[in-house]
Biotite code that builds the C-alpha atoms (Angstrom):
import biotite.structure as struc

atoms = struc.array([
    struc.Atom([-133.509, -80.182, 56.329], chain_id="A", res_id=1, res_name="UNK", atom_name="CA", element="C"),
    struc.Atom([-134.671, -76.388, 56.730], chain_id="A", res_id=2, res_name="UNK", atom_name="CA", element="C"),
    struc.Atom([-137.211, -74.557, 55.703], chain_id="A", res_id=3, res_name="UNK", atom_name="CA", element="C"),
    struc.Atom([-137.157, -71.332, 53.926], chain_id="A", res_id=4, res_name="UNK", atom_name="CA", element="C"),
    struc.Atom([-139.677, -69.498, 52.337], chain_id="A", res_id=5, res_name="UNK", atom_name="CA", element="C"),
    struc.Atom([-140.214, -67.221, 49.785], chain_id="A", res_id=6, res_name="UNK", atom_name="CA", element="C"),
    struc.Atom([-138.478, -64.132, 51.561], chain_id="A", res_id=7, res_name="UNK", atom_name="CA", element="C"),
    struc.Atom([-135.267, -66.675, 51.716], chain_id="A", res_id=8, res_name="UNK", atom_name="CA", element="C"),
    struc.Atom([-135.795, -67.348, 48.528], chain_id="A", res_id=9, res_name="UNK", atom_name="CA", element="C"),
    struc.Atom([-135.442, -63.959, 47.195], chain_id="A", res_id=10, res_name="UNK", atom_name="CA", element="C"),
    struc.Atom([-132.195, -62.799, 49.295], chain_id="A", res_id=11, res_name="UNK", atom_name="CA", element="C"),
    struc.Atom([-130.248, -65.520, 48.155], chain_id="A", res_id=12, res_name="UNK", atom_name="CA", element="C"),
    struc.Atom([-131.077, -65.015, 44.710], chain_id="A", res_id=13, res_name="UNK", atom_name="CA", element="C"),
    struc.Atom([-129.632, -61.424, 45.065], chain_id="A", res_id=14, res_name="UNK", atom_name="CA", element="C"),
    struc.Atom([-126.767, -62.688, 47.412], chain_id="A", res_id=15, res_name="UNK", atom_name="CA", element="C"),
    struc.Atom([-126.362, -65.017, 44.561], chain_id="A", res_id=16, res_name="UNK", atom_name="CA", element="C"),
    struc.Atom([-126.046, -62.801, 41.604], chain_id="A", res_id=17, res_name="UNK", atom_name="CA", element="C"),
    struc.Atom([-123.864, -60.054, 44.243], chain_id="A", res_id=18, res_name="UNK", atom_name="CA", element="C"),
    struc.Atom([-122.854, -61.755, 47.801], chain_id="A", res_id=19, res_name="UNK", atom_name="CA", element="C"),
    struc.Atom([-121.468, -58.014, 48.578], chain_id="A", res_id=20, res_name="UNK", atom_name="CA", element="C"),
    struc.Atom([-124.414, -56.243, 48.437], chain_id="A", res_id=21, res_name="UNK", atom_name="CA", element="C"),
    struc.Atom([-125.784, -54.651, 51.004], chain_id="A", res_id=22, res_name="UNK", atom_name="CA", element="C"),
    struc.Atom([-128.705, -55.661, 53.215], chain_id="A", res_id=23, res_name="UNK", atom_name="CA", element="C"),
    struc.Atom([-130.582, -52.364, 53.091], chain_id="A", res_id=24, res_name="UNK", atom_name="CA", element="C"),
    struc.Atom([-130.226, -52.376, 49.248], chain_id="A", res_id=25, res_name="UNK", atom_name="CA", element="C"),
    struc.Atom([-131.267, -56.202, 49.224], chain_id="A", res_id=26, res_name="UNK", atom_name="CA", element="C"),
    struc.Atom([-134.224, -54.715, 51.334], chain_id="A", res_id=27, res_name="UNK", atom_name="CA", element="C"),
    struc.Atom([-135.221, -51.804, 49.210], chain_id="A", res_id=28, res_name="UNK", atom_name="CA", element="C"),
    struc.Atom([-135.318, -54.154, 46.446], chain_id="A", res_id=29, res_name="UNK", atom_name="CA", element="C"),
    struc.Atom([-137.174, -56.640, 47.871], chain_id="A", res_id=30, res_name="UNK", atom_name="CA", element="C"),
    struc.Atom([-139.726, -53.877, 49.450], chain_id="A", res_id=31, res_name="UNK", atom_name="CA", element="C"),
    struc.Atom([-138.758, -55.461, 52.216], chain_id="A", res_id=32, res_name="UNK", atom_name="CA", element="C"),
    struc.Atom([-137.563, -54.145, 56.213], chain_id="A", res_id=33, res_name="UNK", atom_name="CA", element="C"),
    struc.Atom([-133.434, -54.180, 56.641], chain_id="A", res_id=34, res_name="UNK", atom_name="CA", element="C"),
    struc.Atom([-134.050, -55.785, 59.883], chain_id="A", res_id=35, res_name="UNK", atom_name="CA", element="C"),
    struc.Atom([-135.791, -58.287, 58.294], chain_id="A", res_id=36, res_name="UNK", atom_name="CA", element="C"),
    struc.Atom([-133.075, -59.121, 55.778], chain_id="A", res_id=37, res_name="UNK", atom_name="CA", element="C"),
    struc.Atom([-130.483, -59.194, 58.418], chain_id="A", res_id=38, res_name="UNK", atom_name="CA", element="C"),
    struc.Atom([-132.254, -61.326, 60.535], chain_id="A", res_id=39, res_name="UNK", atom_name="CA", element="C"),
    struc.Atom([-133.071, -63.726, 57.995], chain_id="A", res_id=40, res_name="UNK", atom_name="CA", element="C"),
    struc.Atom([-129.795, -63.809, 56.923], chain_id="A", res_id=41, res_name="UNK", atom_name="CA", element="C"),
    struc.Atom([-128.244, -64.467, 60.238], chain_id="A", res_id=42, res_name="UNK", atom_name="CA", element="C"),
    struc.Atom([-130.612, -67.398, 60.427], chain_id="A", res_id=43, res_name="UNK", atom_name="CA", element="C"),
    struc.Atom([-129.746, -68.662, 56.933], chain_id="A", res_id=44, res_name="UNK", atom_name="CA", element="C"),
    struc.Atom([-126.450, -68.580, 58.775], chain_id="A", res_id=45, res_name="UNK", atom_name="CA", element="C"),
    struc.Atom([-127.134, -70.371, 61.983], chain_id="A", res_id=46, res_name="UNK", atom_name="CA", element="C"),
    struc.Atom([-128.496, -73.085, 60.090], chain_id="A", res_id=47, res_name="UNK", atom_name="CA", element="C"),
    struc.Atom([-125.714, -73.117, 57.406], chain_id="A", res_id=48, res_name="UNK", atom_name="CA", element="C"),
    struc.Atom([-128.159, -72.674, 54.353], chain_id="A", res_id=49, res_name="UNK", atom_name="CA", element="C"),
    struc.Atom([-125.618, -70.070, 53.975], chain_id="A", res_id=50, res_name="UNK", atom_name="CA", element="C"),
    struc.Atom([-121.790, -72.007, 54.417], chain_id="A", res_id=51, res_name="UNK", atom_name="CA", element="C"),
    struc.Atom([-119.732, -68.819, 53.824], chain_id="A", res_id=52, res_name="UNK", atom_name="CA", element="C"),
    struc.Atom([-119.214, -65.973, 51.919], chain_id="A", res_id=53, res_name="UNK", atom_name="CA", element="C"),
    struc.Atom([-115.804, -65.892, 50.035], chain_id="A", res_id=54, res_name="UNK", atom_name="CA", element="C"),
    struc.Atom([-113.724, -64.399, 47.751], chain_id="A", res_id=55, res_name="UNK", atom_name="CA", element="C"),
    struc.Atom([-113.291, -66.244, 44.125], chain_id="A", res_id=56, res_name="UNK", atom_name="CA", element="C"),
    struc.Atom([-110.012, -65.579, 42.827], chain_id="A", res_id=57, res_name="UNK", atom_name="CA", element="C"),
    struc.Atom([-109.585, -65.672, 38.913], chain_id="A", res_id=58, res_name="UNK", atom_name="CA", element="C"),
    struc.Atom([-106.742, -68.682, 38.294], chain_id="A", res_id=59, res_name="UNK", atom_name="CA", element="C"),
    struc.Atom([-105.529, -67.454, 34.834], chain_id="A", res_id=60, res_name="UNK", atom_name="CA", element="C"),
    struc.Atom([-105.406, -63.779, 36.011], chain_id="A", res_id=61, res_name="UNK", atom_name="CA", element="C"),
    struc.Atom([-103.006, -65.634, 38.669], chain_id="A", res_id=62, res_name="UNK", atom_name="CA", element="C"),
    struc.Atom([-101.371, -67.815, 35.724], chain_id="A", res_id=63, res_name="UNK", atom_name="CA", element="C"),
    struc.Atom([-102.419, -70.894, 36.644], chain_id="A", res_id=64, res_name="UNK", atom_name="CA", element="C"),
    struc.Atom([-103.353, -71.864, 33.057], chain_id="A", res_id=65, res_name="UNK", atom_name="CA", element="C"),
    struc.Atom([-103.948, -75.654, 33.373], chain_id="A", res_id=66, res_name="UNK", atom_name="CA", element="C"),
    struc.Atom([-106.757, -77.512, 35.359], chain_id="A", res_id=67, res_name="UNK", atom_name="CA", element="C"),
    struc.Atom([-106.652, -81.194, 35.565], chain_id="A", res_id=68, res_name="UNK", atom_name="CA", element="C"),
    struc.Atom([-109.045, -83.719, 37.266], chain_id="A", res_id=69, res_name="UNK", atom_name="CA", element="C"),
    struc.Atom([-107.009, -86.468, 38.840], chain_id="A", res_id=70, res_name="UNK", atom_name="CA", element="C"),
    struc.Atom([-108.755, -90.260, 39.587], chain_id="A", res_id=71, res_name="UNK", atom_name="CA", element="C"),
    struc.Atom([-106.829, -91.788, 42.366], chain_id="A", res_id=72, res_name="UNK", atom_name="CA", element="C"),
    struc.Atom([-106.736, -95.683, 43.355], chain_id="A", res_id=73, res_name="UNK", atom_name="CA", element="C"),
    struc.Atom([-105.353, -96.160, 46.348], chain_id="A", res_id=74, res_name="UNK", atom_name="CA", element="C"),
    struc.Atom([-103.293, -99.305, 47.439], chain_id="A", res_id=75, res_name="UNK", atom_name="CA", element="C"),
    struc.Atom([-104.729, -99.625, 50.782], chain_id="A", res_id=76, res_name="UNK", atom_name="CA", element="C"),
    struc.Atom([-108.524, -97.581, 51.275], chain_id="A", res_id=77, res_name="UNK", atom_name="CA", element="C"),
    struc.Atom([-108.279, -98.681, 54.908], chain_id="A", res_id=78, res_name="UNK", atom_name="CA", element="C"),
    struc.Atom([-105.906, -95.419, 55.225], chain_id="A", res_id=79, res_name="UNK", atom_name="CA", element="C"),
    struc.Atom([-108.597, -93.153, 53.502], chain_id="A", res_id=80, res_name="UNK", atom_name="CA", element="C"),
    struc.Atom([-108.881, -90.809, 56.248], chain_id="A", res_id=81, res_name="UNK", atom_name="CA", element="C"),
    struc.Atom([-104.634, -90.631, 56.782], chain_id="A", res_id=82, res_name="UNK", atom_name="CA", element="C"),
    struc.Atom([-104.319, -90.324, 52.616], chain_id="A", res_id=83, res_name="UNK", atom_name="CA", element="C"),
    struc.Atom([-106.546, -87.295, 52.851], chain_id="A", res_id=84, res_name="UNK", atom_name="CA", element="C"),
    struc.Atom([-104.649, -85.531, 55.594], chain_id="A", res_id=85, res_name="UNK", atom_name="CA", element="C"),
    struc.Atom([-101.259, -85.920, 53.050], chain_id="A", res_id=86, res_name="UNK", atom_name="CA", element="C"),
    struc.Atom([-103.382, -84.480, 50.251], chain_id="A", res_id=87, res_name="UNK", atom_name="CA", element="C"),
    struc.Atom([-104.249, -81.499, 51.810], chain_id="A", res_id=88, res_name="UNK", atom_name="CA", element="C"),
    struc.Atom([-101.282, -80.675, 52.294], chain_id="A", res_id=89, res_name="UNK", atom_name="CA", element="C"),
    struc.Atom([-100.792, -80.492, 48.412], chain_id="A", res_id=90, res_name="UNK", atom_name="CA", element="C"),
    struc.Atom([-101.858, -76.833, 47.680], chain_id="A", res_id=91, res_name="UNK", atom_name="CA", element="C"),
    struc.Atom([-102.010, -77.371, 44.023], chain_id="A", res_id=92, res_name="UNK", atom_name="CA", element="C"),
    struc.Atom([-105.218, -79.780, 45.167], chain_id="A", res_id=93, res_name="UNK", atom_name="CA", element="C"),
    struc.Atom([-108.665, -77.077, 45.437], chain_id="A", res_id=94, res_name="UNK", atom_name="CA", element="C"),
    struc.Atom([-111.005, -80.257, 45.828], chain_id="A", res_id=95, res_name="UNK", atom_name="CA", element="C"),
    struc.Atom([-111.075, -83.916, 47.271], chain_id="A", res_id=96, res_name="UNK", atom_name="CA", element="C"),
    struc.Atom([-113.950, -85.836, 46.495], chain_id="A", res_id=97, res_name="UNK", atom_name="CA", element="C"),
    struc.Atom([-114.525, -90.017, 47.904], chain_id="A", res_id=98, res_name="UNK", atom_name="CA", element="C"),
    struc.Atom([-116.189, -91.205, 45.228], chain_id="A", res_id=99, res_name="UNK", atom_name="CA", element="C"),
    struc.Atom([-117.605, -94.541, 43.546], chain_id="A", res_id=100, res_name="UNK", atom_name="CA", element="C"),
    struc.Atom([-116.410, -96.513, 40.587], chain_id="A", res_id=101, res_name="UNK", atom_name="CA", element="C"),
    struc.Atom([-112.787, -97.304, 39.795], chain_id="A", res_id=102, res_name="UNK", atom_name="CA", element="C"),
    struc.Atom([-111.512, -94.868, 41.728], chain_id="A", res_id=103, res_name="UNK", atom_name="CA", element="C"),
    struc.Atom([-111.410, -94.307, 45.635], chain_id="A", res_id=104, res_name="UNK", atom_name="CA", element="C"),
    struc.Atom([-110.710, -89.813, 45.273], chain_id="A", res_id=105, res_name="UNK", atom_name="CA", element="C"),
    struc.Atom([-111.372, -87.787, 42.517], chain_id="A", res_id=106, res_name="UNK", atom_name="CA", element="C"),
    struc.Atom([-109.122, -84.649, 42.967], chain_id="A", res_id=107, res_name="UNK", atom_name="CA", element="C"),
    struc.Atom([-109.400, -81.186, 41.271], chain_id="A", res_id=108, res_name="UNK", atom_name="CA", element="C"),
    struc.Atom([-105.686, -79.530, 40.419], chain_id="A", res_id=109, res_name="UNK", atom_name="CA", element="C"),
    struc.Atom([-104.977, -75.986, 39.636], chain_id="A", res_id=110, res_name="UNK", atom_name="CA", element="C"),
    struc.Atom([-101.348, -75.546, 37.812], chain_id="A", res_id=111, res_name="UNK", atom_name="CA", element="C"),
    struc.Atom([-99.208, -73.271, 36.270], chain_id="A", res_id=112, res_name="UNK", atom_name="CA", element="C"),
    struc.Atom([-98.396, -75.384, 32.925], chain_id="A", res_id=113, res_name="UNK", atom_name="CA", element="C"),
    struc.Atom([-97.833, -79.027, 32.575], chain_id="A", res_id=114, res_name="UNK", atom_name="CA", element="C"),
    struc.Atom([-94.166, -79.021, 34.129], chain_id="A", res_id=115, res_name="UNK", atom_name="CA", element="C"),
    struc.Atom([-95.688, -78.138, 37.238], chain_id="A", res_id=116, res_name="UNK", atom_name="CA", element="C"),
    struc.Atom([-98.459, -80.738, 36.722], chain_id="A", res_id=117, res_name="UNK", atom_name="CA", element="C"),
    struc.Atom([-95.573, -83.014, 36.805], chain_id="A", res_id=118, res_name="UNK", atom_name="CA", element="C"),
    struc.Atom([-94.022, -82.165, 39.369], chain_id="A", res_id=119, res_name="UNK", atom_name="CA", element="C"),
    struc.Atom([-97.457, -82.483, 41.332], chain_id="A", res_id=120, res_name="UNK", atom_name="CA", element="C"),
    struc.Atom([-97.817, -86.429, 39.652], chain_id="A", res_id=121, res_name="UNK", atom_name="CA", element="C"),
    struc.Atom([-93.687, -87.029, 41.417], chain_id="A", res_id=122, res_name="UNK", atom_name="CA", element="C"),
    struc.Atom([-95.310, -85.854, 44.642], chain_id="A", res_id=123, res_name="UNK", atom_name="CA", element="C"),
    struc.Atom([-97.937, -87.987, 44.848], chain_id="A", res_id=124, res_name="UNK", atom_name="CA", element="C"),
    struc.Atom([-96.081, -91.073, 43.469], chain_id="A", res_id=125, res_name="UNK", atom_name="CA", element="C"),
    struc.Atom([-93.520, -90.259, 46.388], chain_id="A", res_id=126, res_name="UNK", atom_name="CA", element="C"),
    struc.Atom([-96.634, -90.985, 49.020], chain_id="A", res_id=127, res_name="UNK", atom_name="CA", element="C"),
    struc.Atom([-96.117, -94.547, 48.215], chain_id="A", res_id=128, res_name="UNK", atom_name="CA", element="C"),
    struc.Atom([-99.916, -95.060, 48.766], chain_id="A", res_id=129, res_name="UNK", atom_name="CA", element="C"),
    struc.Atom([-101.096, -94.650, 45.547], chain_id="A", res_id=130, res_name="UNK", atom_name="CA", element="C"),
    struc.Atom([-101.809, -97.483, 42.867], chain_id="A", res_id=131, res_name="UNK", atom_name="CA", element="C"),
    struc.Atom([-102.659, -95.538, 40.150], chain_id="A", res_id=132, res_name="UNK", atom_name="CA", element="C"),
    struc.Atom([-103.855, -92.317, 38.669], chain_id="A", res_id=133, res_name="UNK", atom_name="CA", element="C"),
    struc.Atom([-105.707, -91.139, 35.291], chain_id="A", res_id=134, res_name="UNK", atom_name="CA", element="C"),
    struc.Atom([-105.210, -87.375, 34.925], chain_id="A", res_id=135, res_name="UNK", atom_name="CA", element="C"),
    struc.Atom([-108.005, -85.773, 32.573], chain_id="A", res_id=136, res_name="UNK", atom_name="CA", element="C"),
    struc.Atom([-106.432, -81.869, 31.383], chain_id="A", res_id=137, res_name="UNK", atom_name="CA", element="C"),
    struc.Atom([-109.372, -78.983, 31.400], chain_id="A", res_id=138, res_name="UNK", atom_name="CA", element="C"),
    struc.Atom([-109.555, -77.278, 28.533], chain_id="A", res_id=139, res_name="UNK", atom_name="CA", element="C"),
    struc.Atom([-111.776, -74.836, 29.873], chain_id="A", res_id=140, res_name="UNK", atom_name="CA", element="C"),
    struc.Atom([-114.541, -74.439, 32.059], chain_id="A", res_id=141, res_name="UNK", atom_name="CA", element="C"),
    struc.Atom([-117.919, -73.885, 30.164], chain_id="A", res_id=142, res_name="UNK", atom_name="CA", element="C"),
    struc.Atom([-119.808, -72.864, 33.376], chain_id="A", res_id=143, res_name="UNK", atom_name="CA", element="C"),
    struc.Atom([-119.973, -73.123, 37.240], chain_id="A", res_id=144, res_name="UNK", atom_name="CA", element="C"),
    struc.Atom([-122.907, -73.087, 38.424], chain_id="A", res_id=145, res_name="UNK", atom_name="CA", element="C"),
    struc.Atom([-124.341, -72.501, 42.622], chain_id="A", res_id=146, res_name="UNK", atom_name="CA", element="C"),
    struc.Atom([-126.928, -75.387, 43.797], chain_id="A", res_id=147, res_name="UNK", atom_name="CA", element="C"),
    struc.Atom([-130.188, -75.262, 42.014], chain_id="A", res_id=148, res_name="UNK", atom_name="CA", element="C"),
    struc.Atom([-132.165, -72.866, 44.232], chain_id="A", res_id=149, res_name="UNK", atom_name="CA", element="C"),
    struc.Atom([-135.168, -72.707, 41.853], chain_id="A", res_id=150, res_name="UNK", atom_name="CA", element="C"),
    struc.Atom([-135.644, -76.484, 42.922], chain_id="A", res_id=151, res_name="UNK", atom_name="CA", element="C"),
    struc.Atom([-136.274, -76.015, 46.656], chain_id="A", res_id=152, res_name="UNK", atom_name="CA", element="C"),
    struc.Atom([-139.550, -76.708, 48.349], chain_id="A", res_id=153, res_name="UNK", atom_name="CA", element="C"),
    struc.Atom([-140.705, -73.688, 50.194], chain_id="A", res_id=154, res_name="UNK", atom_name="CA", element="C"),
    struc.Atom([-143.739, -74.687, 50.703], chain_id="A", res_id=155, res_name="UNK", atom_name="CA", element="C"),
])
C-alpha cells in the first residue's frame, strides 16, 4: 500500500469534487507550487492511487431508463474465467463482480426498458452455461459515492 500525505490528500479532494480542473488552480487553492501539484499527481499516477480519469455519461439523458442487478449461478465455475470473456462481450453489462453466497457473478445492467432487459435474459440463457439468474430492477440510485478518502492513514 502507498503512502500519501496531507498534500495528496487535498488534490484529490478537489480532483474529486472537479477531476477537470486545472493544476495551477488546484495549486492556487491549495497555496500550493503548480509543479508541485503536477508532480504529485503524476506520482498518484505511477502508483495507480489515481486509476483514470473518465468521462461519466448520464444513462437516462441517453434513455436507458432501467438498471437491473443480475445474480448469476453458473453450471460449471470451473469455466469462470471463459464465462467472463462471453459476458463482456454483452454491452448492456457496465460491471462483473465474483462474488460469495449463492451466486458465482453479480452483474450490473443498463437498459432501455424491460423489452430490452429481455432480450438481454434470451442472450444469456443462449450461453448454455448458466443455471440460474435472480434479476433485482433499480428503481433509482440514491447515491454513488468515490472510496472513503477521509479514512486513509496519512500518517
Amino acid at each position: 500500500m502507498i503512502k500519501i500525505d496531507e498534500t495528496d490528500l487535498k488534490i484529490l479532494n478537489e480532483l474529486i469534487v472537479d477531476a477537470k480542473k486545472a493544476y495551477t488552480q488546484i495549486a492556487k487553492d491549495l497555496g500550493i507550487s503548480n509543479t508541485l501539484v503536477h508532480q504529485r499527481i503524476a506520482k498518484m499516477r505511477e502508483s495507480k492511487v489515481i486509476d483514470k480519469i473518465e468521462v461519466k455519461l448520464n444513462p437516462k439523458v441517453l434513455g436507458f431508463d432501467t438498471f437491473a442487478y443480475m445474480g448469476i449461478v453458473l453450471k460449471d465455475t470451473s469455466k469462470s474465467a471463459e464465462i467472463v470473456e462471453k459476458l463482456k462481450m454483452f454491452p448492456e453489462i457496465i460491471e462483473c463482480s465474483y462474488v460469495t453466497g449463492n451466486y458465482s457473478f453479480l452483474l450490473k445492467v443498463v437498459v432501455r426498458n424491460n423489452e430490452h432487459l429481455r432480450d438481454v435474459f434470451e442472450r444469456l440463457d443462449a450461453l448454455n452455461d448458466i443455471q440460474q439468474t435472480e434479476t433485482m430492477i433499480s428503481f433509482g440510485h440514491e447515491f454513488q459515492k468515490n472510496i472513503p478518502i477521509e479514512l486513509l492513514d496519512f500518517n
